[in-house]
C-alpha positions as CSV (number, residue, x, y, z in Angstrom):
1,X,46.2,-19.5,2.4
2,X,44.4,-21.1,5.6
3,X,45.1,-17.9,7.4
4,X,43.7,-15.7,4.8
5,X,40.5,-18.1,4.7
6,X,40.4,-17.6,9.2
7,X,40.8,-13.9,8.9
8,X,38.6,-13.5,6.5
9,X,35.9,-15.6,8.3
10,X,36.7,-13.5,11.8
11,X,35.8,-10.7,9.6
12,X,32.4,-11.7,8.4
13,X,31.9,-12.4,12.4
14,X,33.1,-8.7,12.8
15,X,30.6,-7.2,10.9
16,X,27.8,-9.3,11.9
17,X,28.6,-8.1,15.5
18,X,29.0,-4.9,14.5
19,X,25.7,-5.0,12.7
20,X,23.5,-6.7,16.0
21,X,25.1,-3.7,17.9
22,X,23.7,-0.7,15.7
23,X,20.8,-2.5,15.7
24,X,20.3,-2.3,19.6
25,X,21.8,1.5,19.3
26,X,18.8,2.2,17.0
27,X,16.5,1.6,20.3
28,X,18.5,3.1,22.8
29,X,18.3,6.2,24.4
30,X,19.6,9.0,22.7
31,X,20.6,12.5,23.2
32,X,21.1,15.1,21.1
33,X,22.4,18.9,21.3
34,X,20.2,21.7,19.3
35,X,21.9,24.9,18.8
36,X,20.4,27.7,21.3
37,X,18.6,25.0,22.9
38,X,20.9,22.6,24.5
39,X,20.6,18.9,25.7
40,X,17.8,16.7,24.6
41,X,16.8,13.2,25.5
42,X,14.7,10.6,23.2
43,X,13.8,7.2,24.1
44,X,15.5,6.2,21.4
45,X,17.1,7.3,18.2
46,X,15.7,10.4,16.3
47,X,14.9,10.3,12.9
48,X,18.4,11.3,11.3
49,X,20.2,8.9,13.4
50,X,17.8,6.3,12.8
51,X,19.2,7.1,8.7
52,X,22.9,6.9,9.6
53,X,22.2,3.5,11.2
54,X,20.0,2.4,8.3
55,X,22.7,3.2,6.3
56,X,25.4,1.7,8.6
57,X,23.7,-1.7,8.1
58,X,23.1,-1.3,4.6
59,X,26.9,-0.9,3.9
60,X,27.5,-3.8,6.3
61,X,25.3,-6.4,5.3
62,X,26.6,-5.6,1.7
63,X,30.2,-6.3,2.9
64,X,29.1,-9.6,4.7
65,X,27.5,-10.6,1.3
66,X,30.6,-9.9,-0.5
67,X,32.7,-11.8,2.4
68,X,30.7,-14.6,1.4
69,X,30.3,-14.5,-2.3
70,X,26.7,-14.0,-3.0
71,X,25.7,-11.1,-5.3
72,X,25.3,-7.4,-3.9
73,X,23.5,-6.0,-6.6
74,X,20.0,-5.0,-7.2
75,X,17.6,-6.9,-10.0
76,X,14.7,-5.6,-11.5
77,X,11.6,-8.2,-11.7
78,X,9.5,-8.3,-14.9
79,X,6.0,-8.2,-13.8
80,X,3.5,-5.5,-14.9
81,X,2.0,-3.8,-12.4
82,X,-2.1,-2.4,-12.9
83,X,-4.2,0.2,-11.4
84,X,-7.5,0.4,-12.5
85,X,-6.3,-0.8,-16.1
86,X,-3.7,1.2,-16.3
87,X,0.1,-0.1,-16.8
88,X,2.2,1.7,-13.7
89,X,5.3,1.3,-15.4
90,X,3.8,3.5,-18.4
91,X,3.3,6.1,-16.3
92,X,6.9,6.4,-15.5
């Protein structure tokens, strides 16, 4: 059981490495390939691979939160929100 416990505790380690690299990959340089156009270099990610890594971390940081035992799930707040008198959430 002590092994299980280590492994599973190299594993949140894992992921939170994993995670600090896609985070510097989001502001390295990138390149791309457009059909008909070829090679092109950004400074750093475009817009769809900044998603995929947004994404990447999402699903990891969820994993690391269920390696550790606190809750993964959303929860709505009850609070009304106003604008100009008018309840948001009505509008819905």
């Amino acid at each position: 059981m002590a092994q299980m416990g280590e492994m599973r505790q190299e594993l949140r380690v894992g992921l939170l490495e994993q995670a600090l690299r896609i985070l510097d990959r989001m502001k390295e340089p990138h390149t791309t390939y457009v059909k008909d156009f070829g090679k092109v270099e950004h400074d750093e990610a475009p817009a769809g691979d900044l998603r995929a890594y947004a994404i990447a971390l999402g699903i990891i940081i969820d994993k690391m939160r269920l390696e550790s035992g606190e809750s993964t799930g959303r929860t709505e707040s009850e609070f009304a929100i106003t604008v100009n008198g008018v309840d948001v959430a009505a509008l819905r």
